[in-house]
mmCIF file as gemmi writes it, N, C-alpha and C atoms, coordinates in Angstrom:
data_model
loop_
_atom_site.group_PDB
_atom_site.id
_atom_site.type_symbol
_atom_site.label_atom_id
_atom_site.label_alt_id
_atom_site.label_comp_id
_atom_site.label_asym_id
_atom_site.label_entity_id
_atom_site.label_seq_id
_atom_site.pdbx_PDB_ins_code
_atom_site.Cartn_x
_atom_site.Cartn_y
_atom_site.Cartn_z
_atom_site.occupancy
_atom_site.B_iso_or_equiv
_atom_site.pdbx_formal_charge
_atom_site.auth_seq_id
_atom_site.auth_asym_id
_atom_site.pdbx_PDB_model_num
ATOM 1 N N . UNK Axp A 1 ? -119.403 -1.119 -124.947 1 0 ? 1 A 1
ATOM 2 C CA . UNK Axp A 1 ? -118.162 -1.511 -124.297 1 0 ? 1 A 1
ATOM 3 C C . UNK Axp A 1 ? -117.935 -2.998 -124.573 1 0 ? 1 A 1
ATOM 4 N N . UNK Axp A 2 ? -116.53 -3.386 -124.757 1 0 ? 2 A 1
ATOM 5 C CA . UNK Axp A 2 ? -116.307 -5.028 -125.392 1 0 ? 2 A 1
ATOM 6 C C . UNK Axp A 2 ? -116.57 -5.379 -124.168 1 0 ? 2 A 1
ATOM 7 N N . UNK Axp A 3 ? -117.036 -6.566 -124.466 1 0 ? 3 A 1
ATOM 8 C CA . UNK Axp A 3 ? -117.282 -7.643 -123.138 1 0 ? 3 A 1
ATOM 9 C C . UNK Axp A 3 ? -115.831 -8.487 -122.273 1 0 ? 3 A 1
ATOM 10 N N . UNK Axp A 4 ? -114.791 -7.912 -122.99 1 0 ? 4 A 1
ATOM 11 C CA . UNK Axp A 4 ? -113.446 -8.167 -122.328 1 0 ? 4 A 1
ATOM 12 C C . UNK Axp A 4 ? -113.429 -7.38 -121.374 1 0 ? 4 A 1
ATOM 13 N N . UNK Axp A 5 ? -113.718 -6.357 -121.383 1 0 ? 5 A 1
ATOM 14 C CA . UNK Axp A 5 ? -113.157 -5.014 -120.728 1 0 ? 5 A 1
ATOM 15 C C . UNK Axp A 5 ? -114.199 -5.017 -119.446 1 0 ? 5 A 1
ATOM 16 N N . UNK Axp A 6 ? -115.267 -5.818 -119.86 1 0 ? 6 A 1
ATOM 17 C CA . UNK Axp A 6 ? -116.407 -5.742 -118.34 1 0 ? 6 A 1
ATOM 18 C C . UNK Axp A 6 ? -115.666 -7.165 -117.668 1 0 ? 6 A 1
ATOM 19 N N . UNK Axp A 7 ? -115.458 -8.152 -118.364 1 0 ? 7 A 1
ATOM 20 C CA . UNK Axp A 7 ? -115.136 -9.2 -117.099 1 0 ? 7 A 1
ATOM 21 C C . UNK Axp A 7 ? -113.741 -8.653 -116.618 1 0 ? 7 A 1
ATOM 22 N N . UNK Axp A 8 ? -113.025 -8.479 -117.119 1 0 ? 8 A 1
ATOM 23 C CA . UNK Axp A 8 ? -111.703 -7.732 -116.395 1 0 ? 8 A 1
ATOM 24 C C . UNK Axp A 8 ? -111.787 -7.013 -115.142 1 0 ? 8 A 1
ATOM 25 N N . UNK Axp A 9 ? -112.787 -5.62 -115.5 1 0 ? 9 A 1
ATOM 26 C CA . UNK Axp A 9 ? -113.51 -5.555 -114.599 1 0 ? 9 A 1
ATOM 27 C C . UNK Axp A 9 ? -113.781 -5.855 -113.412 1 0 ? 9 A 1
ATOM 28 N N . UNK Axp A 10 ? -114.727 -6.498 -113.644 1 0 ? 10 A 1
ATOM 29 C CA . UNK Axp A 10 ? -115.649 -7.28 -112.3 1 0 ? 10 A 1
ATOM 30 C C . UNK Axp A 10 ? -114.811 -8.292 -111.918 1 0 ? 10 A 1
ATOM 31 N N . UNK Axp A 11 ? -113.676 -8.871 -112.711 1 0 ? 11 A 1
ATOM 32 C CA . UNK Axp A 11 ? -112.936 -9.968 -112.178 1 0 ? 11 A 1
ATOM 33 C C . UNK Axp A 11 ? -111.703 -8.791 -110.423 1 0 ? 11 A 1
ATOM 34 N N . UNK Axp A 12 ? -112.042 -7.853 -111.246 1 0 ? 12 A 1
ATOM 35 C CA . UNK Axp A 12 ? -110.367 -6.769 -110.579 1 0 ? 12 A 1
ATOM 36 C C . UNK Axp A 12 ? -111.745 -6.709 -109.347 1 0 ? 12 A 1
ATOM 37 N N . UNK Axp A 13 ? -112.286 -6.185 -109.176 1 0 ? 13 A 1
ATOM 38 C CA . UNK Axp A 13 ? -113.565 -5.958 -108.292 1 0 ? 13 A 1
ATOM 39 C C . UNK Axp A 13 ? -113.902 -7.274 -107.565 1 0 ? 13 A 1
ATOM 40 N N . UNK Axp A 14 ? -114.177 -8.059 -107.826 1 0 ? 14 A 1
ATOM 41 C CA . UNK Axp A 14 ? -114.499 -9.108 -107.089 1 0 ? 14 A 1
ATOM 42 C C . UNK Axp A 14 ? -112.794 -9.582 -106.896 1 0 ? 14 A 1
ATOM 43 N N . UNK Axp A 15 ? -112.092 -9.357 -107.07 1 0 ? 15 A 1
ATOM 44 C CA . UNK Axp A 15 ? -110.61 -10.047 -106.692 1 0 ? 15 A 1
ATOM 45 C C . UNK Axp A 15 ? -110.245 -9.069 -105.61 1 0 ? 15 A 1
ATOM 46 N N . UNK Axp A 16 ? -110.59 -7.658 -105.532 1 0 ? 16 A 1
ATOM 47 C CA . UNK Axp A 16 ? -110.25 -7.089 -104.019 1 0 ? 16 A 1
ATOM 48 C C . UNK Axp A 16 ? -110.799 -7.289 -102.859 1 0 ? 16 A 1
ATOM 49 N N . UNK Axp A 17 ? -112.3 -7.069 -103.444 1 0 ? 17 A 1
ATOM 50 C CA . UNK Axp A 17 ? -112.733 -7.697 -102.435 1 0 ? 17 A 1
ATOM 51 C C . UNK Axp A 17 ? -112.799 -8.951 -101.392 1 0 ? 17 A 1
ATOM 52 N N . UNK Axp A 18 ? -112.398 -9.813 -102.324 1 0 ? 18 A 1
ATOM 53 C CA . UNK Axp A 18 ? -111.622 -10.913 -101.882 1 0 ? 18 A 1
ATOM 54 C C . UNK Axp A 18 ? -110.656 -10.971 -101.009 1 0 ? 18 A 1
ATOM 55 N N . UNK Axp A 19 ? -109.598 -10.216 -101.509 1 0 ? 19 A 1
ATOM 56 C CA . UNK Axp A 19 ? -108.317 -10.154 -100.84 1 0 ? 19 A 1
ATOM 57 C C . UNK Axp A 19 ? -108.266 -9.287 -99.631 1 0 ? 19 A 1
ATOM 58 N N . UNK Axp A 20 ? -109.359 -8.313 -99.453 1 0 ? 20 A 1
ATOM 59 C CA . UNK Axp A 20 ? -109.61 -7.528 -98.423 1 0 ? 20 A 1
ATOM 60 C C . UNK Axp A 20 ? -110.404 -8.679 -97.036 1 0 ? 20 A 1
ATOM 61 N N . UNK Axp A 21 ? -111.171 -9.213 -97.803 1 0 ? 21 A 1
ATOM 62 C CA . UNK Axp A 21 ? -111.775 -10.45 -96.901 1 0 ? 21 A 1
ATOM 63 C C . UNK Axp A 21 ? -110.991 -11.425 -96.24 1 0 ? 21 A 1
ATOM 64 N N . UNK Axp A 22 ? -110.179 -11.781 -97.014 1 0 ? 22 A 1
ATOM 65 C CA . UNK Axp A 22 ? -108.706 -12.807 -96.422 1 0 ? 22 A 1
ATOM 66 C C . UNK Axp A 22 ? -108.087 -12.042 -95.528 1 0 ? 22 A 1
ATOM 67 N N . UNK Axp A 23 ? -107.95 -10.949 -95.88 1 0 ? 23 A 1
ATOM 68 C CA . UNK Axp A 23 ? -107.054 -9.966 -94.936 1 0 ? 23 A 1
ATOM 69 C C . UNK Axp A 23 ? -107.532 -9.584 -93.621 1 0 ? 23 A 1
ATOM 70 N N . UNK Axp A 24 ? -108.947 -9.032 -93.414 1 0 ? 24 A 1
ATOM 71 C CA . UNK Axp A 24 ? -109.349 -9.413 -92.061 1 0 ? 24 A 1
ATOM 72 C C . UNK Axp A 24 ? -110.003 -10.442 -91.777 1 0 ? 24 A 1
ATOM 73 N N . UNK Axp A 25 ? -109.643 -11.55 -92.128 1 0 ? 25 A 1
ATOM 74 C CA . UNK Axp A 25 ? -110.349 -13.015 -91.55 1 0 ? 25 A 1
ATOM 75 C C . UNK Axp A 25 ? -108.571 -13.268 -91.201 1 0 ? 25 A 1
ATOM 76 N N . UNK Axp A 26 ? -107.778 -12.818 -91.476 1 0 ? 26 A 1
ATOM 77 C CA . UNK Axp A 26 ? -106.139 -13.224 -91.127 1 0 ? 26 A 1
ATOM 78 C C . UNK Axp A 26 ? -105.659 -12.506 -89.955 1 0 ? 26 A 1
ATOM 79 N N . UNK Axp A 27 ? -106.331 -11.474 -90.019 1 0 ? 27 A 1
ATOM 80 C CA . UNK Axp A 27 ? -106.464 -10.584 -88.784 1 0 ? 27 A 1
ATOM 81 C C . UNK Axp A 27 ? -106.661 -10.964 -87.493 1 0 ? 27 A 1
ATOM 82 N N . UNK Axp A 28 ? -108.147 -11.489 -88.076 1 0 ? 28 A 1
ATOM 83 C CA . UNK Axp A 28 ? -108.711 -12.15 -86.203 1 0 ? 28 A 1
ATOM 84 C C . UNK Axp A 28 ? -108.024 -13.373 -86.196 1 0 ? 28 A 1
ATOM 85 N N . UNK Axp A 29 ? -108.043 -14.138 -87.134 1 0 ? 29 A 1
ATOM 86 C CA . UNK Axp A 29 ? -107.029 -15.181 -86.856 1 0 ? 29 A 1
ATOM 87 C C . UNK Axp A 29 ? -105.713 -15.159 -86.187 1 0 ? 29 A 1
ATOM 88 N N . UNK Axp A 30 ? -105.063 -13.832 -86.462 1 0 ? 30 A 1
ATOM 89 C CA . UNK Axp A 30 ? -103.7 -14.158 -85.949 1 0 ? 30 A 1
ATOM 90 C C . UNK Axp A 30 ? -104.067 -13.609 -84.494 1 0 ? 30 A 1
ATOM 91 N N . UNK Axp A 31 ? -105.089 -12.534 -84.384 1 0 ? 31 A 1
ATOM 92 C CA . UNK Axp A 31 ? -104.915 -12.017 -82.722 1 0 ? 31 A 1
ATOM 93 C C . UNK Axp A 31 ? -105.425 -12.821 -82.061 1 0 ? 31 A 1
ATOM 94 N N . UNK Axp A 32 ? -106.336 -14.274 -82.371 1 0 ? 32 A 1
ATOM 95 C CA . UNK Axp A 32 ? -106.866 -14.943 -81.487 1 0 ? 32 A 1
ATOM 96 C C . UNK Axp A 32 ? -105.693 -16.243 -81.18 1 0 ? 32 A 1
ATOM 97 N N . UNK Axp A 33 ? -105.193 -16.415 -82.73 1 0 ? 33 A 1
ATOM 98 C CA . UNK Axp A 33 ? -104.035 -17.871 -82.245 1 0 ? 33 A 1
ATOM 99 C C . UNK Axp A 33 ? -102.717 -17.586 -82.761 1 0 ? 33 A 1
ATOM 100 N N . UNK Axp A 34 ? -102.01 -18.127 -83.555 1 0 ? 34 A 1
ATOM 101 C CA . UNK Axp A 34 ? -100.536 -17.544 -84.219 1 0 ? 34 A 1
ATOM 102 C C . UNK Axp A 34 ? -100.228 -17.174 -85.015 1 0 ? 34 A 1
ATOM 103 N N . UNK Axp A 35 ? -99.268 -16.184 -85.525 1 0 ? 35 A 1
ATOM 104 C CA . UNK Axp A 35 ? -99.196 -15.701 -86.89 1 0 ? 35 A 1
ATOM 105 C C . UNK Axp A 35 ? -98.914 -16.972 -88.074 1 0 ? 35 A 1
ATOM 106 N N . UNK Axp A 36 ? -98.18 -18.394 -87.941 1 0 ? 36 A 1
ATOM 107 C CA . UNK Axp A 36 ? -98.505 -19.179 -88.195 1 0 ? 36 A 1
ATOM 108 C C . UNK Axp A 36 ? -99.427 -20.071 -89.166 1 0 ? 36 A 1
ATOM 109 N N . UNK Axp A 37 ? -100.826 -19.618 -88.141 1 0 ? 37 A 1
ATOM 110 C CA . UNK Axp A 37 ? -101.922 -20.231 -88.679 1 0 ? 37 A 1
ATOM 111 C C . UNK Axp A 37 ? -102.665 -18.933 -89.185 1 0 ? 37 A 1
ATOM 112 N N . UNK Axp A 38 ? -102.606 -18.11 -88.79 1 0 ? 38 A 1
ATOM 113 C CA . UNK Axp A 38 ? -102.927 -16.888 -89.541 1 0 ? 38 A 1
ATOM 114 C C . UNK Axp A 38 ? -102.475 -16.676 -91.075 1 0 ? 38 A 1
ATOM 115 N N . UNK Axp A 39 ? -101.137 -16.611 -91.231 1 0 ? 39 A 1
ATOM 116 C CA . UNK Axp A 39 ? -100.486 -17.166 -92.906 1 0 ? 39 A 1
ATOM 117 C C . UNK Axp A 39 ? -101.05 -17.942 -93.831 1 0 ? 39 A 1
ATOM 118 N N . UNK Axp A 40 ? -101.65 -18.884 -93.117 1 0 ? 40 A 1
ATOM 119 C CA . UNK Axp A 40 ? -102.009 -20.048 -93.63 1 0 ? 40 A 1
ATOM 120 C C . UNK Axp A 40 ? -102.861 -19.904 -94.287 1 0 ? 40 A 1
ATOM 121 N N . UNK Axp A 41 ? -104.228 -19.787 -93.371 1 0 ? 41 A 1
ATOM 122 C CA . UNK Axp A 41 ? -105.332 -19.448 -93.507 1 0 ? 41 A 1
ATOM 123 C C . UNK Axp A 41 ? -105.73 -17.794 -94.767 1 0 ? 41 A 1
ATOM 124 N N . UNK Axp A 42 ? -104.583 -16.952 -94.544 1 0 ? 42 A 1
ATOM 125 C CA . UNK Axp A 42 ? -104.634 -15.683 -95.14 1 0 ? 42 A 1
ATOM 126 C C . UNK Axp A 42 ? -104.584 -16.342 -96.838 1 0 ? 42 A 1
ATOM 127 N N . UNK Axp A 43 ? -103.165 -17.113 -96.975 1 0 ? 43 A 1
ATOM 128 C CA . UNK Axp A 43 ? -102.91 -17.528 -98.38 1 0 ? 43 A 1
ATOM 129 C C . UNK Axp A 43 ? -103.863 -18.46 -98.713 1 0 ? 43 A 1
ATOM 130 N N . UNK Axp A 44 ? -104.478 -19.133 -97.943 1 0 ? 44 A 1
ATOM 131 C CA . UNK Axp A 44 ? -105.767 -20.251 -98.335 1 0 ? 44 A 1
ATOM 132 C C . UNK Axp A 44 ? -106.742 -19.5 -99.145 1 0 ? 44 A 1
ATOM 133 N N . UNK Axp A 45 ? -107.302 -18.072 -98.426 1 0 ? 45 A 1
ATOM 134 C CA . UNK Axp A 45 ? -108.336 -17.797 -99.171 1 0 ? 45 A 1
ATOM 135 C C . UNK Axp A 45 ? -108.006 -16.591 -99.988 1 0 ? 45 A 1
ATOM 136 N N . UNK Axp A 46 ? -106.903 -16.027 -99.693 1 0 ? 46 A 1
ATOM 137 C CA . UNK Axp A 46 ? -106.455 -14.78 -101.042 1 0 ? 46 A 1
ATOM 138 C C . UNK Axp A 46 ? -106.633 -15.865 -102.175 1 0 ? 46 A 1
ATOM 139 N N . UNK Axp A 47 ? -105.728 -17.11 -101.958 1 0 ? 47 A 1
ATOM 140 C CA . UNK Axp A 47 ? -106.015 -17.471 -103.687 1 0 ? 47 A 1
ATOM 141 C C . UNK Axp A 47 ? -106.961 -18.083 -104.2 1 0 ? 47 A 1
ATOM 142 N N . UNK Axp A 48 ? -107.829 -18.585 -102.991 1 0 ? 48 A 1
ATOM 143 C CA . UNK Axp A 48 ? -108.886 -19.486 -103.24 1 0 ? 48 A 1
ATOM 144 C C . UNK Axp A 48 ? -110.038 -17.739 -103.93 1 0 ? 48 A 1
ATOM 145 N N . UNK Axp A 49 ? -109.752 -16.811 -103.127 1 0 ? 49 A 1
ATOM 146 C CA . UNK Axp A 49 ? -110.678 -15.637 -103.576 1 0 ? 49 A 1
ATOM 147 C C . UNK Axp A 49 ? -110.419 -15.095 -105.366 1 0 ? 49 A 1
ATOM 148 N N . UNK Axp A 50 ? -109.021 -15.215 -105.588 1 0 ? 50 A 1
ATOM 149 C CA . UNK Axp A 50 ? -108.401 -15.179 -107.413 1 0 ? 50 A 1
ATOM 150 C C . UNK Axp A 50 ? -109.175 -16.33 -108.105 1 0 ? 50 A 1
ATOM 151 N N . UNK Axp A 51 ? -109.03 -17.178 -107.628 1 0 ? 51 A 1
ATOM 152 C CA . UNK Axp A 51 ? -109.564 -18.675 -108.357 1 0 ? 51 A 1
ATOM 153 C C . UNK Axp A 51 ? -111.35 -18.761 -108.785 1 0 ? 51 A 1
ATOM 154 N N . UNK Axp A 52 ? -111.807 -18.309 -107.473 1 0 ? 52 A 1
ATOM 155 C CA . UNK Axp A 52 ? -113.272 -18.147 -107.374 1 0 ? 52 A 1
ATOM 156 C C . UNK Axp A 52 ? -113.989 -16.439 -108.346 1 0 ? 52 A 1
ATOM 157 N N . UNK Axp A 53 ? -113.067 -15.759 -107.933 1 0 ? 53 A 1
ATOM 158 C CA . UNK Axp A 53 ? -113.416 -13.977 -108.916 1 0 ? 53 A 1
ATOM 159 C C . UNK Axp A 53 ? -113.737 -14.65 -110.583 1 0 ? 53 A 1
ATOM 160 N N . UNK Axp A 54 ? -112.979 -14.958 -111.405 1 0 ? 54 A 1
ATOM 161 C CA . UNK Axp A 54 ? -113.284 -15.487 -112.399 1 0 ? 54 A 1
ATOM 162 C C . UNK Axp A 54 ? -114.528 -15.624 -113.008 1 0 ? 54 A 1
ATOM 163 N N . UNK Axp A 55 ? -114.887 -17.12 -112.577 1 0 ? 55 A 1
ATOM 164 C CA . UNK Axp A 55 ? -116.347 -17.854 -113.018 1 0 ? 55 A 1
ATOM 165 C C . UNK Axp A 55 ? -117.396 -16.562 -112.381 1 0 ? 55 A 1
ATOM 166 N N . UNK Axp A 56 ? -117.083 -15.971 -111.334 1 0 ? 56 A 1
ATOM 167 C CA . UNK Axp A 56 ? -118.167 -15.294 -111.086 1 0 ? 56 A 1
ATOM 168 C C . UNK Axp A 56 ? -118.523 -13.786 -112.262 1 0 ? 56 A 1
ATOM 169 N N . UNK Axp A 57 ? -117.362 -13.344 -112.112 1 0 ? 57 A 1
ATOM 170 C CA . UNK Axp A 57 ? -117.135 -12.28 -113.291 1 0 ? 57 A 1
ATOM 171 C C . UNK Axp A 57 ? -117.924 -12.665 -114.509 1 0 ? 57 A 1
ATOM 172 N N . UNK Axp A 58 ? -117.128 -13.968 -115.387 1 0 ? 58 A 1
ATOM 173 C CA . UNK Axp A 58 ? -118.025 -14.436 -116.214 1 0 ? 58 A 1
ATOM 174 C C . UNK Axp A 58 ? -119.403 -14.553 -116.327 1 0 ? 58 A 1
ATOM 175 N N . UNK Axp A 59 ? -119.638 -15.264 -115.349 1 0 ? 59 A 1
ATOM 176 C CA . UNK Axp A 59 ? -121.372 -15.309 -115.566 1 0 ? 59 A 1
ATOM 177 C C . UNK Axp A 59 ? -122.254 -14.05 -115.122 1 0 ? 59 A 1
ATOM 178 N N . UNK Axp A 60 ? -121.474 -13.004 -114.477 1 0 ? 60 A 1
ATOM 179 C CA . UNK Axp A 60 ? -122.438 -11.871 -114.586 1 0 ? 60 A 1
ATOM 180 C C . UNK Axp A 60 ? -122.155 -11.237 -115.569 1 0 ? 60 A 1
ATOM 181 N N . UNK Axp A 61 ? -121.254 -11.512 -116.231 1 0 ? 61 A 1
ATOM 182 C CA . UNK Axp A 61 ? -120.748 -10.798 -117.77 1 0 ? 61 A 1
ATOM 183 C C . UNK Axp A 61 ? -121.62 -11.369 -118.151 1 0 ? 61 A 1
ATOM 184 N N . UNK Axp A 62 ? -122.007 -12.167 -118.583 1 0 ? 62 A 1
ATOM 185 C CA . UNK Axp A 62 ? -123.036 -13.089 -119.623 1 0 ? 62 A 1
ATOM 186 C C . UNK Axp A 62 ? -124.416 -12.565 -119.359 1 0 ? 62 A 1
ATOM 187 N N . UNK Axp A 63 ? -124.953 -12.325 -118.023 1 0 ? 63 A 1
ATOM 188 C CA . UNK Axp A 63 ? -126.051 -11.893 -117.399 1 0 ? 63 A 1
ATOM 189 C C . UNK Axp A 63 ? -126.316 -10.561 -117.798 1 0 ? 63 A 1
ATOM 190 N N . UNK Axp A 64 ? -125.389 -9.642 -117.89 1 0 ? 64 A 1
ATOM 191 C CA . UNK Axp A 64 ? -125.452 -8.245 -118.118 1 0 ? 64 A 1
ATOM 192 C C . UNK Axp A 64 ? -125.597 -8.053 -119.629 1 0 ? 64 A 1
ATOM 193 N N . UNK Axp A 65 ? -124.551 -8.622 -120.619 1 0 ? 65 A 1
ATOM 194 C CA . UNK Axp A 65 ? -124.519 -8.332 -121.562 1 0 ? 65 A 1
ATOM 195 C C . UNK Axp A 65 ? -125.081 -9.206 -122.689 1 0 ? 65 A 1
ATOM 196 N N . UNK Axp A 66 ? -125.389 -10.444 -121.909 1 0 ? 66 A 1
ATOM 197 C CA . UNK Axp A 66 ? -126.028 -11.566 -122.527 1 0 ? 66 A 1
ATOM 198 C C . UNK Axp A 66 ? -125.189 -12.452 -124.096 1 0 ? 66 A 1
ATOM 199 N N . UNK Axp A 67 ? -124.302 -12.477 -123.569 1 0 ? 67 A 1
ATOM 200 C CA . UNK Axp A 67 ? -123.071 -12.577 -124.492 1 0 ? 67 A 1
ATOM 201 C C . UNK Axp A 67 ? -121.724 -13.18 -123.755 1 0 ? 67 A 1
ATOM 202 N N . UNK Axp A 68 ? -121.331 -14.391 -124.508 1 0 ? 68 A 1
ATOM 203 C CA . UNK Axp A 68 ? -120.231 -15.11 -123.881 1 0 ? 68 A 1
ATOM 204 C C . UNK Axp A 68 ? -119.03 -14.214 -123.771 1 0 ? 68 A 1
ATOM 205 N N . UNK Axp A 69 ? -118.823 -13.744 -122.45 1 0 ? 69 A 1
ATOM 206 C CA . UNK Axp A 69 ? -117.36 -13.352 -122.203 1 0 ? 69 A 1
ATOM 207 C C . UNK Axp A 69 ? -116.074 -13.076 -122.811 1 0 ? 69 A 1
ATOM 208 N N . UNK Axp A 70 ? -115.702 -14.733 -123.783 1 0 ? 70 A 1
ATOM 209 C CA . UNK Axp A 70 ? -114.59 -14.972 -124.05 1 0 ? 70 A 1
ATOM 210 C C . UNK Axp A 70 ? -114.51 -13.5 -125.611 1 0 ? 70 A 1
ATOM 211 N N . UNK Axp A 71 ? -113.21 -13.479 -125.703 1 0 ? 71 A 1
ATOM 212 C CA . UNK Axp A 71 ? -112.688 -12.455 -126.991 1 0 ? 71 A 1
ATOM 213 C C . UNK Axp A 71 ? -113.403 -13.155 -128.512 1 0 ? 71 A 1
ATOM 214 N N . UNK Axp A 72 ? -113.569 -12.047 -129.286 1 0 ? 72 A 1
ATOM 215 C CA . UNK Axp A 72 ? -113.895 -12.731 -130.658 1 0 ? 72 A 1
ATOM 216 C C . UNK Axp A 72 ? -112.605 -13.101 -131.386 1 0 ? 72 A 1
ATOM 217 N N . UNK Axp A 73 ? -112.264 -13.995 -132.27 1 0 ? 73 A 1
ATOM 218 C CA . UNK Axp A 73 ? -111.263 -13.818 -133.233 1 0 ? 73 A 1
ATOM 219 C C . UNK Axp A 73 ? -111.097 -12.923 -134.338 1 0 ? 73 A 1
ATOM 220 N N . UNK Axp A 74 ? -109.546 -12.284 -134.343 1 0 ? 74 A 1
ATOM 221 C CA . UNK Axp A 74 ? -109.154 -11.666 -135.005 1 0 ? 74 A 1
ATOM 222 C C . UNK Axp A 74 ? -109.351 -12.204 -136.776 1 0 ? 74 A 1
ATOM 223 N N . UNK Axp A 75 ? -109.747 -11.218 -137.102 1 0 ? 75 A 1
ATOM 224 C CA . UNK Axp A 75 ? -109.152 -11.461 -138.702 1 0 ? 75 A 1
ATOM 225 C C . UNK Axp A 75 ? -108.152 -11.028 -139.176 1 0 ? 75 A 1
């Protein structure tokens, strides 16, 4: 399997999980104080969770397949 197709992958996988995590940490946030700061806090770490999926993807791509991530060039 190309090593594109595994960080994609694990990037889509570690990016839900993410976004599932923001989602109930936005949860208790909003039932304890305001929807407000709940928003806030929700969009803080959905994208901070996109930003962070990445590098992690990568380096277990590298770990697994022992091979840099990035695409080869076309000829």
């Amino acid at each position: 399997m190309p090593s594109g197709v595994v960080v994609i992958g694990l990037y889509l996988i570690f990016a839900a999980l993410g976004s599932v995590g923001a989602w109930a940490i936005g949860l208790t946030v909003e039932a304890r104080t305001s929807q407000a700061l709940s928003l806030i806090v929700f969009l803080t770490l959905f994208f901070s969770a996109l930003i962070i999926a990445w590098p992690i993807a990568a380096r277990l791509t590298e770990k697994l397949l022992g091979k840099d991530p990035e695409p080869e060039p076309e000829h």
